[in-house]
C-alpha positions in Angstrom: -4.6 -4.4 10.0 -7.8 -2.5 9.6 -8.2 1.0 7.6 -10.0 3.9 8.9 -10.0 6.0 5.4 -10.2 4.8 1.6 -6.9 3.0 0.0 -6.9 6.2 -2.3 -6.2 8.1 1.5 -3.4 5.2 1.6 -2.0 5.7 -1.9 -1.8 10.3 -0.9 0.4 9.3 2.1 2.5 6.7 -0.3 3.1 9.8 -2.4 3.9 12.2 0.3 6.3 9.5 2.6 9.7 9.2 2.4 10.0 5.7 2.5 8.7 2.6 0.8 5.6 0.9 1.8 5.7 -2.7 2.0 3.0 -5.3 2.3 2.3 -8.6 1.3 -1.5 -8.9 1.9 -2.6 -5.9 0.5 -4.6 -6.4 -3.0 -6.4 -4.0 -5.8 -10.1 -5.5 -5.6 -10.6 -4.4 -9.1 -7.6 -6.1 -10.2 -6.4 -8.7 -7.6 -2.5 -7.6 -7.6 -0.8 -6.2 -4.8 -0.9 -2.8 -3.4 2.6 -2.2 -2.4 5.8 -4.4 -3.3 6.2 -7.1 -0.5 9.6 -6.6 -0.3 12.6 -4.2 0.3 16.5 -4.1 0.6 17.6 -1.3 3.8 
């Protein structure tokens, strides 16, 4: 997956979404955890 904007763009549309966002190779550079929860119950 490749980003055209900022993960701070990313982390706006999280907010806004009504859904969960799910990822397992997403990762904070600063911090080295995950973005987003890998994984969800529908």
């Amino acid at each position: 997956m490749e980003f055209d904007n900022p993960l701070s763009v990313l982390r706006q549309q999280e907010k806004w979404a009504k859904f969960p966002f799910l990822s397992a190779n997403i990762y904070q550079k600063s911090t080295g955890e995950r973005l987003f929860k890998t994984l969800g119950v529908v």
